[in-house]
Residue, then its C-alpha position, 0 to 999 in steps of 0.5 A: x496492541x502486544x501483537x503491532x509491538x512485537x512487530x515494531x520490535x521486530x523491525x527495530x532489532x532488524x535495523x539495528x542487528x542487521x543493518x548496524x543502523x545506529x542513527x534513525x532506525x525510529x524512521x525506518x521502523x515508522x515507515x515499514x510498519x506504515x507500509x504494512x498497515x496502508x497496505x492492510x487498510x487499502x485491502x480492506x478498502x478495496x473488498x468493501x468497494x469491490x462488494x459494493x458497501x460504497x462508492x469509490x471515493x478515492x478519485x486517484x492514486x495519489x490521493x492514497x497518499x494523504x491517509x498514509x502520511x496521516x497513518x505515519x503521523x500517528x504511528x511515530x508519535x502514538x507509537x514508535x517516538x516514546x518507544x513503548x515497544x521496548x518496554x515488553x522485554x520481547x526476545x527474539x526468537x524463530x517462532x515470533x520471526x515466522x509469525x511476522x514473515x506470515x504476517x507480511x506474507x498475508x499482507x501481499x497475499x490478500x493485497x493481489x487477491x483483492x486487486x485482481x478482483x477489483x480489476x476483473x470487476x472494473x473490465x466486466x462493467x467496461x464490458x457491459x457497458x461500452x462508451x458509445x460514443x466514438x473519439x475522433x483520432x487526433x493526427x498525427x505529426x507524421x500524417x500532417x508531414x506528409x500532407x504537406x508534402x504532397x501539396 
């Protein structure tokens, strides 16, 4: 729990050394930390569905959304409104800055990786298992013009 900390202190003194926001850097911090940690969960999703631990649940991309929102929820009132992270007394420091760059890194490092995968198991299933029955095309406007134009 030292190590989410720090890395909420980090975001915070960013906000508030860099972008002299004074007013509601509480919401910023909530937010990329959020993004960090959906970004985190939908890795690790993601591997178990692409080694067939279980189904797909998640019919959609929008339904991604109703877990980071609870995930935001929980990380302003557990976490960043009573502001505990400032208790520790962190300092910042090259070393801790780095880790946390890393950490970001790794983050979309093993989000694409993971994505990639999924993606190329998705087009070998398309593969095998072609849909064998054909759509008709629809007509379009212009084909219609032109039909009634001949007649």
């Amino acid at each position: 729990m030292k190590l989410y900390s720090y890395l909420l202190f980090r975001i915070y003194r960013f906000y508030t050394d860099r972008m002299k926001e004074k007013d509601i850097p509480l919401i910023y911090v909530t937010s990329i930390s959020t993004v960090l940690i959906g970004f985190n969960f939908f890795t690790i999703y993601s591997f178990l569905v692409y080694r067939s631990f279980f189904r797909d649940i998640i019919p959609g991309k929008y339904y991604v959304l109703v877990p980071v929102g609870i995930i935001w929820i929980l990380n302003y009132f557990a976490f960043v409104k009573r502001k505990r992270f400032l208790e520790y007394n962190f300092k910042k420091d090259l070393r801790g800055g780095m880790l946390i760059i890393l950490y970001i890194f790794i983050t979309a490092v093993l989000l694409v990786i993971v994505a990639d995968k999924n993606r190329k198991k998705i087009a070998d299933q398309k593969r095998q298992h072609p849909t064998t029955r054909q759509q008709k095309p629809k007509p379009s406007l212009e084909g219609r013009i032109k039909k009634w134009w001949r007649e």
